[in-house]
C-alpha positions in Angstrom: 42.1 -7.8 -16.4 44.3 -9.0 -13.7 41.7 -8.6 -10.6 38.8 -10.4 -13.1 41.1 -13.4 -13.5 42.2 -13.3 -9.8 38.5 -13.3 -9.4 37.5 -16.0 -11.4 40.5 -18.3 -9.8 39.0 -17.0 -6.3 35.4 -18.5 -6.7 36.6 -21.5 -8.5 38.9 -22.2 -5.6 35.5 -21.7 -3.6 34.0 -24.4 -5.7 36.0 -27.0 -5.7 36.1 -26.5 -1.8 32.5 -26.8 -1.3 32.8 -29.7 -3.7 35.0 -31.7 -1.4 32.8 -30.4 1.5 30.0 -32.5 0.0 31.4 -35.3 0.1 33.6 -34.9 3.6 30.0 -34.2 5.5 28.3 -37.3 4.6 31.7 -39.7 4.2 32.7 -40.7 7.9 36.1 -39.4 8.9 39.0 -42.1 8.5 41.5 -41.0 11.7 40.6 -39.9 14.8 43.3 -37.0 16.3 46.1 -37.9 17.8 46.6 -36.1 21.1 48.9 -32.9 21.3 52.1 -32.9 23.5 52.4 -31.1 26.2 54.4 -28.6 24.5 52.1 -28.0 21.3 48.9 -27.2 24.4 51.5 -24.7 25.4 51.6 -23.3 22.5 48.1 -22.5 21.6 48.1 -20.8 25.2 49.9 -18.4 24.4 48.5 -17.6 21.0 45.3 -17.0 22.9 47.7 -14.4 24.9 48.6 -12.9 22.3 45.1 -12.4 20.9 44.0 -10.7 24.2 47.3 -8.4 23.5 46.5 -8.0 20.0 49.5 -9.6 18.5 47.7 -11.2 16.2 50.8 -11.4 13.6 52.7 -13.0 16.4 49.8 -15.7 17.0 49.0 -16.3 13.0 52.8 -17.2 12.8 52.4 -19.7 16.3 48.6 -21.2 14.7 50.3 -21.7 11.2 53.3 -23.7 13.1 50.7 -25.4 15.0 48.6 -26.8 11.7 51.8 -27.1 9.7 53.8 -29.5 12.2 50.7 -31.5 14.0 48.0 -31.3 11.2 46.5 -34.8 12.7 47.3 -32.9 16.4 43.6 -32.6 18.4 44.4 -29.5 18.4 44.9 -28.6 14.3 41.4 -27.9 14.2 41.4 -25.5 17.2 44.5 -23.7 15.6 42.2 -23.6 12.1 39.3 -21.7 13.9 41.7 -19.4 16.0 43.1 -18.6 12.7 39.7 -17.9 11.1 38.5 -15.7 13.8 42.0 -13.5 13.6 41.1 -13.2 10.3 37.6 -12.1 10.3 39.2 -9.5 12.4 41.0 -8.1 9.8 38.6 -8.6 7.2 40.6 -10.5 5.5 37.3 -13.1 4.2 38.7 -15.3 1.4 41.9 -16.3 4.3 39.5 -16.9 7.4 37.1 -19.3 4.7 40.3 -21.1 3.7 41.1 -21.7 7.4 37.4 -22.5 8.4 36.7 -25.0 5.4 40.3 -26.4 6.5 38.5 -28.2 9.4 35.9 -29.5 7.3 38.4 -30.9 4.3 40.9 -32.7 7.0 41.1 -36.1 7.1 41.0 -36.2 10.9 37.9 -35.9 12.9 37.1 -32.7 14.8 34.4 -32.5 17.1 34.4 -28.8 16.1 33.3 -29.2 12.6 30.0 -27.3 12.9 31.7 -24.4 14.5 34.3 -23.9 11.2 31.1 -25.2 8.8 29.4 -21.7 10.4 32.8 -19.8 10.3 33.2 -20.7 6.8 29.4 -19.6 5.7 30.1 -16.2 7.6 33.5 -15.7 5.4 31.3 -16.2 2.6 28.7 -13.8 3.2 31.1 -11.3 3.7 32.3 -12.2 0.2 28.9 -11.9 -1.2 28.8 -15.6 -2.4 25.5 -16.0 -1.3 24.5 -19.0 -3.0 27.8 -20.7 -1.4 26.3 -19.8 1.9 23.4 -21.2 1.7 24.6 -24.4 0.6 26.9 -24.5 3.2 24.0 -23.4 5.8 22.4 -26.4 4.3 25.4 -28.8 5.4 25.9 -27.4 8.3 22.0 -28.3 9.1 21.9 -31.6 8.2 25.1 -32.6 10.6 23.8 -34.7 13.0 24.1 -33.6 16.8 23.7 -30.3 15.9 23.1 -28.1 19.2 20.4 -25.7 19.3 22.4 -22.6 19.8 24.3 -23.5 17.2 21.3 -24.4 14.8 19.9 -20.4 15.9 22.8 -18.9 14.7 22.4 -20.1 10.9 18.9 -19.5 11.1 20.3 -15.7 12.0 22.4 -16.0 9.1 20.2 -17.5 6.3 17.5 -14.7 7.0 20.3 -12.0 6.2 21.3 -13.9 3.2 17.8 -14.6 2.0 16.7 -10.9 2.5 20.0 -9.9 0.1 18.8 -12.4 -2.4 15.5 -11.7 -2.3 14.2 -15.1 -1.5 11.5 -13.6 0.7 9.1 -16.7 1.2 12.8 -18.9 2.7 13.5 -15.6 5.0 10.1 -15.4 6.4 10.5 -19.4 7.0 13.3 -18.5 8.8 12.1 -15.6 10.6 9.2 -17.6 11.8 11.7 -20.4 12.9 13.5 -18.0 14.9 10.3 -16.4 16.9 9.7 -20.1 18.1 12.6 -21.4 18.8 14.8 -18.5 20.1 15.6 -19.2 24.1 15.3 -15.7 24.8 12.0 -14.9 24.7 12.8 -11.1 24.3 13.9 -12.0 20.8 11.2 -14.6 20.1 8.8 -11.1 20.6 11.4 -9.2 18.1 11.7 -12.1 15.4 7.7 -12.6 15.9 7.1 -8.8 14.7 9.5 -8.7 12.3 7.8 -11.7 10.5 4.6 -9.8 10.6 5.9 -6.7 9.3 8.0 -9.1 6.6 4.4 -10.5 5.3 2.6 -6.4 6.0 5.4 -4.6 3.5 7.6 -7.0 2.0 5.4 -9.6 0.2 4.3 -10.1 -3.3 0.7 -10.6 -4.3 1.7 -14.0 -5.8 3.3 -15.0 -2.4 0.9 -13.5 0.2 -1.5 -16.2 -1.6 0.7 -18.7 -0.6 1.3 -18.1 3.0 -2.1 -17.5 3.5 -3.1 -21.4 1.9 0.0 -22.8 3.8 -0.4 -23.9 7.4 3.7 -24.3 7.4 3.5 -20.2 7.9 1.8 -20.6 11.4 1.2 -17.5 13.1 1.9 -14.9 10.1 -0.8 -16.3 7.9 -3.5 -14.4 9.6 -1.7 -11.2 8.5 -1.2 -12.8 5.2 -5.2 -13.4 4.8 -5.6 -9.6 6.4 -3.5 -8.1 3.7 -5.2 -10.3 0.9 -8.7 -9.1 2.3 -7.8 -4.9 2.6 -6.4 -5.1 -1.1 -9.8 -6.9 -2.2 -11.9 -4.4 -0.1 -9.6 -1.5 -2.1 -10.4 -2.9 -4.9 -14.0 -3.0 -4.5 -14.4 -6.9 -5.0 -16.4 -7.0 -1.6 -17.9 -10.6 -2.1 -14.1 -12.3 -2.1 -13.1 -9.5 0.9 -15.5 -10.6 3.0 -14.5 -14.5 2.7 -10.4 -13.5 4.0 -11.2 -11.1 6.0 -13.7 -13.4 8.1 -10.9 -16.3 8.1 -8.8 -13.5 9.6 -11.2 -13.2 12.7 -11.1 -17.1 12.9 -7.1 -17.3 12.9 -6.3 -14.2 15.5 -9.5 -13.8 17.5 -8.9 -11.1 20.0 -5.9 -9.1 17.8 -5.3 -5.8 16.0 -5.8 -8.1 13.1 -9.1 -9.1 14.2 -9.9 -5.3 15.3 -8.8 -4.3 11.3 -10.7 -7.5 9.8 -14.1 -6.8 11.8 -13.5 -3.1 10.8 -13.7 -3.6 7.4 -16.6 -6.3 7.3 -18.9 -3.5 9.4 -17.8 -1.2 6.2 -18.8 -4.3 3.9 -22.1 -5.0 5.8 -23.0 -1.2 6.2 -22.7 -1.4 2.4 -25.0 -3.7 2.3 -27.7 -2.2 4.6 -29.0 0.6 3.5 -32.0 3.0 4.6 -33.0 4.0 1.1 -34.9 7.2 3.2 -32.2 8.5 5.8 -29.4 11.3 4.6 -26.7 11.9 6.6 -24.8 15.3 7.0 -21.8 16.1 8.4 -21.0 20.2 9.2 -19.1 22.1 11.6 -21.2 22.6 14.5 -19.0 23.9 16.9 -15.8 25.7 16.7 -15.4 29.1 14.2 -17.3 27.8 11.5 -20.5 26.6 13.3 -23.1 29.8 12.6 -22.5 29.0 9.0 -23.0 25.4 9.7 -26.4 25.9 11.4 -27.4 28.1 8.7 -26.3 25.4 6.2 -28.3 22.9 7.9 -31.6 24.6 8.2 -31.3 24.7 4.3 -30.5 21.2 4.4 -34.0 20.5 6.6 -36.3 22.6 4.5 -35.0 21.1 1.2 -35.0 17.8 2.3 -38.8 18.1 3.6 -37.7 17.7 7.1 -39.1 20.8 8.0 -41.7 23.6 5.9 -44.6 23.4 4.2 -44.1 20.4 2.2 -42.8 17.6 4.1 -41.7 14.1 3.2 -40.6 10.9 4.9 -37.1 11.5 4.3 -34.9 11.4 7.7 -31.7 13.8 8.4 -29.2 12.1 10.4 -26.3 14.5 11.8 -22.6 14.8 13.3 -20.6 17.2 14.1 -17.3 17.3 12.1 -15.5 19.8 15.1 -13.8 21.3 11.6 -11.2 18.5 12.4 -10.3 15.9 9.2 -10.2 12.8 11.4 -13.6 13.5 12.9 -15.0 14.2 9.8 -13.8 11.1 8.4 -15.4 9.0 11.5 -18.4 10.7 11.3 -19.0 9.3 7.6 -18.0 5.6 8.8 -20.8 6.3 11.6 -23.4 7.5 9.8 -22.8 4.8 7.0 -22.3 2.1 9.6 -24.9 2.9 12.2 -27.7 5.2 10.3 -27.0 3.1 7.2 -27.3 6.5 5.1 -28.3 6.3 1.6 -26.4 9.3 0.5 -23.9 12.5 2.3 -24.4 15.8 2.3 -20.9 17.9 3.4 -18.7 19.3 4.5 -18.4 23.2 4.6 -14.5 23.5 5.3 -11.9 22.6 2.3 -9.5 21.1 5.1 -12.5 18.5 6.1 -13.9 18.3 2.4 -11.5 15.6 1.3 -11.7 13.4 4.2 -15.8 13.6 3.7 -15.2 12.9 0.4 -12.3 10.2 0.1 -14.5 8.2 3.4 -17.7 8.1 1.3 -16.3 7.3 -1.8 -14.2 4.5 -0.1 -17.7 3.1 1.3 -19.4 3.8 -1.7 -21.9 6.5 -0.1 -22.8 9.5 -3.0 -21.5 12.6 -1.6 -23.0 16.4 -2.2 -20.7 19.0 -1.4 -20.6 22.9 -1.3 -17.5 23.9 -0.1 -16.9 27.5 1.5 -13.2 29.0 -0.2 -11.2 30.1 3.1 -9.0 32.9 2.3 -6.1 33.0 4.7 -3.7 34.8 3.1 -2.8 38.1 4.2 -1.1 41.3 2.7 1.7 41.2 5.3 3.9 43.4 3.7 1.0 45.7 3.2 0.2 45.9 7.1 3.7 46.2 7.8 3.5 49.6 5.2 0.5 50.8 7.1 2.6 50.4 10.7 5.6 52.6 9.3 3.7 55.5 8.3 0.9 55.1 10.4 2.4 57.9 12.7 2.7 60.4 10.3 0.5 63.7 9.5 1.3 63.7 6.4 4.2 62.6 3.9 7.2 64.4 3.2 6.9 67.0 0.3 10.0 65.5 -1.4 8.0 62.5 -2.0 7.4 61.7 -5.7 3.8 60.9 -6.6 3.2 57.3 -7.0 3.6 55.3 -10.6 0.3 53.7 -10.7 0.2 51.3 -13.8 -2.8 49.1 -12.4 -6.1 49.8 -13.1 -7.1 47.6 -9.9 -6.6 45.6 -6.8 -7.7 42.7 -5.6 -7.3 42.0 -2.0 -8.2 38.2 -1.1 -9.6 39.0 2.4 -12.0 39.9 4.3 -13.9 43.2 5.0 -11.5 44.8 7.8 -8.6 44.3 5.8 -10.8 46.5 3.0 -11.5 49.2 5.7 -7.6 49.4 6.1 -6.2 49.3 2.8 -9.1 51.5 1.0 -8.6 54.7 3.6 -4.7 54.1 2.4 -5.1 54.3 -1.1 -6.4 57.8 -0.6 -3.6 58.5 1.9 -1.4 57.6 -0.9 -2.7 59.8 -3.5 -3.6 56.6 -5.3 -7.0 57.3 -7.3 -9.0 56.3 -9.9 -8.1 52.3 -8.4 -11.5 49.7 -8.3 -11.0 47.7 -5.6 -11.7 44.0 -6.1 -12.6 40.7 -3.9 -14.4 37.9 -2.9 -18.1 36.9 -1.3 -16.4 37.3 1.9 -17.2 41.2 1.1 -20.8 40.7 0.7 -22.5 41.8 4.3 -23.7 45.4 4.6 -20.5 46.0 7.0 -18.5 46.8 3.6 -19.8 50.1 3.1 -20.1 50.8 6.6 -16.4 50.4 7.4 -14.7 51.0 4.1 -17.1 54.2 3.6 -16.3 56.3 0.9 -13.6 54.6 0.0 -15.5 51.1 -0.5 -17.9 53.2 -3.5 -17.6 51.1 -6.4 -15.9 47.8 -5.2 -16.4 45.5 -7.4 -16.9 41.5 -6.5 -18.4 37.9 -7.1 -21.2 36.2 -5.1 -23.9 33.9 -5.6 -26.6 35.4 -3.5 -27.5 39.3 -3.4 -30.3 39.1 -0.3 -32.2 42.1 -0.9 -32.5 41.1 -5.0 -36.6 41.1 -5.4 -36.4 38.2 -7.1 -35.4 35.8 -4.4 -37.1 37.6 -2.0 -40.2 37.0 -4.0 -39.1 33.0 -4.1 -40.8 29.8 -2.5 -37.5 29.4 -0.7 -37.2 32.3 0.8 -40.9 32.7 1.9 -40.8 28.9 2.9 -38.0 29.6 4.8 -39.0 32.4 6.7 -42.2 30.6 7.3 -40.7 27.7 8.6 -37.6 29.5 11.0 -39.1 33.3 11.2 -35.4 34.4 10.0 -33.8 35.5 6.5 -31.9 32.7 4.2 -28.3 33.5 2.9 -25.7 31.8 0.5 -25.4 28.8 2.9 -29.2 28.0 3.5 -29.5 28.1 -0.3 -26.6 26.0 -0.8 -27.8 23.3 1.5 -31.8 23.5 0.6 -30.2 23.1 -2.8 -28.1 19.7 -1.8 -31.2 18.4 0.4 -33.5 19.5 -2.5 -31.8 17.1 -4.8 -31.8 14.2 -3.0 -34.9 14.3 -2.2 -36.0 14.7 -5.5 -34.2 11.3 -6.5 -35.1 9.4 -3.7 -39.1 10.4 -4.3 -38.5 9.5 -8.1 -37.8 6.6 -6.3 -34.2 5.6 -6.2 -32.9 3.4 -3.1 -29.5 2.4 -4.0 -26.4 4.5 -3.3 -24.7 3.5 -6.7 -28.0 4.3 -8.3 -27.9 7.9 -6.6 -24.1 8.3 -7.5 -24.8 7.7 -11.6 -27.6 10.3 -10.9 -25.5 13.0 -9.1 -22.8 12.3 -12.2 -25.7 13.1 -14.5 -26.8 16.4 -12.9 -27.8 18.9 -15.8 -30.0 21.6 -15.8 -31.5 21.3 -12.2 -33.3 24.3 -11.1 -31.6 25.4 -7.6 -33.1 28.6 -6.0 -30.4 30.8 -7.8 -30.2 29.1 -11.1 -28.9 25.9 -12.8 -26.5 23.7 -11.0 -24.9 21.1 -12.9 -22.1 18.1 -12.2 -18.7 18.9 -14.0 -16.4 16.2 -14.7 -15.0 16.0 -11.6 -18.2 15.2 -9.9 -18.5 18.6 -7.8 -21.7 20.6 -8.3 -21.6 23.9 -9.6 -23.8 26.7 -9.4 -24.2 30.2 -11.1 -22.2 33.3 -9.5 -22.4 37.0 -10.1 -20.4 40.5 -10.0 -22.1 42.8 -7.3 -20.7 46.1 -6.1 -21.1 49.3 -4.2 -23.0 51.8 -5.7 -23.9 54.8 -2.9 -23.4 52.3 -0.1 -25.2 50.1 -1.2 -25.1 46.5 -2.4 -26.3 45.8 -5.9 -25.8 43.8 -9.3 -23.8 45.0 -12.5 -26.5 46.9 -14.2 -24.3 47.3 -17.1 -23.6 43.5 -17.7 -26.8 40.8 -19.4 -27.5 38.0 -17.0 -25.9 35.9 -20.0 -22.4 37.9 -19.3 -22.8 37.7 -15.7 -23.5 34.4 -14.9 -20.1 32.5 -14.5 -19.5 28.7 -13.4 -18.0 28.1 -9.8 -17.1 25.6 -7.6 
């Protein structure tokens, strides 16, 4: 209870100070200073000894004598600010704004007034009373004479005091009064970004519309009308994004800001332009990934028309992705920007599937996408097994059988890991096990390595190639036709995705939003290996089924009805 009334004295106190003050700064002074003996000027000189010492007890006692005996002295108010600065020292705020605002409240003229009005407003922001400081900063700005270093350094300190309160539209006033009036022009550059970056990250909606109507905000209203424009164009209201960010260009031609701006209006224009009858692709065409590109692309051609026996006007536009995210997502803006696509087809790698997919749906572009799983995860424990008994002949005799309480085991990889683990299994004594996995397991190389071991693997495809039924198909004889060479899962995936699009495009759609609510819609369309249809998360999926070994070779599950087999995938 005591501190909270000690308190409440405190900033009264403060109060009726700042009340005098207001009427000390505009009432003229009624005595000039009388000048100090020789004596007192002795005095003073060695307080300023013994600050350089650090007796700063010893010169407090000297300064008090000093204000107490010659308060009308020219020298009081020197004494006052010595005192002040000791006290800041120590931290001791509430004492060094009593000695500051000492200066201020004295009858007696000081030509030092500004330098304790500033003292005072730094005790107070110390304190926290940042209202009092900026009332005080106010005074002290209104003195006439003022010098321009002197000016600076509340500019300095009304920005800190105005970023604590949260007054962010008076701190970037200040900020921008700093980066052109600072005499170092190091620190003009410094106060210059940091206004930028106030109005780039520190702005509200509601006052980023007001620096960017206000000419008063000079330089940063360019960034102002950036920002205002990229939240527009995020928002999809491209008619009022266009308007900022072209006033953007006006106010700082030749800048990153009018690199961003004229970024954004290519997207806006792209959007605009559109070649209802080019489709653009993007696919890994070099690196590890790129024979399964190419195949993906030749399905792309002959279900788009561009190639085979039943062509059409559409055109194929293609980059190369590299399998690298930031490419991919460049390659969009190109393709959308230059070749003013009407629609994407891509990409095969998950790791460049989302930047394919976020870039077209920022630009508004449809987007078709069969996405090949990559399974990089690896039995390392298992391997490490293999290495420690790899040496042996055979296992010690005191070896209990192995527990086997599984009836299977999948192994997410690829068919070299299978031609490692199966031959183990048997090592093992382990028997009666199906081994399970993924399409990576469906090439003829399966049987070959695992051998006998392999007989009876069990796993999930989309495509079994030797299946009479889709070698009997127009793809696959169209295909042939067209690039003397067998389709797989890829070339069916992307004759699927050209197929599509060019069925909507000759039904005659030409708008991109009109080929997105179309793509939504997909039901029941007829792909080469059954029905593909658009889930709710807009991704196209397509039927699967369970193959397996059966005498080395590759074949469905007689056992199961197509009705039991078939099963929904990404």
């Amino acid at each position: 209870m005591k501190s909270k009334i000690f308190h409440f004295f405190s900033n009264f106190l403060i109060y009726l100070m700042l009340l005098s003050l207001g009427s000390c700064v505009s009432t003229p002074k009624k005595k000039e200073p009388t000048a100090a003996a020789r004596p007192v000027q002795d005095v003073l000189s060695k307080v300023q000894i013994d600050m350089a010492a650090g007796s700063y007890e010893r010169a407090l006692t000297k300064l008090k004598g000093i204000v107490q005996k010659h308060p009308e002295s020219d020298l009081a108010d020197d004494a006052y600010i010595l005192m002040g600065q000791i006290y800041m020292d120590r931290r001791d705020y509430r004492s060094a704004y009593e000695s500051y605002i000492s200066v201020v409240n004295s009858t007696v003229f000081s030509p030092r007034e500004t330098d304790a009005l500033l003292g005072a407003a730094r005790a107070l922001a110390k304190l926290g009373s940042y209202d009092e400081v900026l009332s005080l900063t106010n005074k002290c700005l209104a003195v006439q004479g003022l010098s321009d270093s002197a000016r600076l350094d509340i500019y300095r300190l009304r920005f800190q005091v105005l970023s604590e309160v949260g007054d962010r539209l008076d701190a970037l006033r200040t900020l921008i009064f700093l980066a052109e009036n600072d005499t170092d022009l190091k620190l003009r550059e410094v106060h210059r970004n940091r206004a930028l970056d106030f109005v780039e990250s520190h702005l509200s909606d509601p006052d980023l519309e007001i620096v960017a109507r206000d000419k008063n905000f000079g330089f940063v209203r360019s960034i102002a009308v950036l920002r205002i424009g990229t939240l527009l164009f995020e928002q999809r209201d491209f008619s009022r994004s266009y308007d900022f960010l072209v006033e953007a260009v006006e106010l700082a031609p030749e800048s990153d800001i009018s690199e961003k701006a004229s970024n954004l209006l290519k997207q806006i224009e792209a959007r605009r332009k559109v070649d209802p009858f080019t489709v653009g692709a993007v696919l890994p065409l070099s690196g590890k990934a790129s024979t399964y590109a190419y195949k993906t692309l030749r399905g792309i051609q002959l279900g788009l028309g561009i190639y085979g026996p039943n062509p059409s006007k559409i055109k194929l536009a293609v980059l190369d992705s590299e399998g690298n995210p930031d490419i991919a997502r460049r390659s969009v803006e190109r393709l959308v920007t230059e070749d003013h696509v009407i629609a994407l087809i891509g990409s095969l790698l998950s790791k460049t599937a989302v930047a394919v997919a976020s870039k077209s749906d920022e630009l508004g572009v449809p987007s078709f996408e069969d996405r090949l799983e990559e399974y990089k995860h690896r039995l390392k424990e298992w391997h490490k097994k293999i290495g420690s008994v790899g040496g042996r002949v055979s296992p010690p005799e005191e070896v209990l059988q192995p527990l086997i309480d599984f009836e299977a085991l999948f192994i997410p990889d690829g068919v070299r890991s299978v031609s490692q683990i199966a031959p183990m299994l048997a090592y093992q004594e382990v028997k009666g096990i199906k081994l399970l996995g993924t399409n990576l397991w469906n090439t003829p190389e399966l049987a070959e390595k695992g051998e006998k071991f392999a007989e009876g693997a069990i796993f999930v495809d989309g495509l079994l190639t030797h299946d009479p039924h889709f070698r009997e198909s127009h793809f696959f004889r169209d295909f042939v036709s067209t690039f003397q060479d067998e389709p797989g899962l890829f070339e069916v995936q992307g004759y699927d995705a050209g197929l599509v699009l060019r069925e909507l495009i000759e039904d005659g759609e030409r708008t991109r939003i009109g080929l997105t609510e179309h793509l939504a819609q997909l039901k029941a369309f007829r792909g080469v290996l059954g029905t593909l249809y658009t889930n709710k998360s807009r991704e196209v999926e397509r039927p699967t089924f369970p193959l397996f070994i059966d005498k080395g070779v590759i074949n469905g599950w007689k056992n199961v009805t197509p009705t039991q087999s078939e099963k929904r995938t990404k």
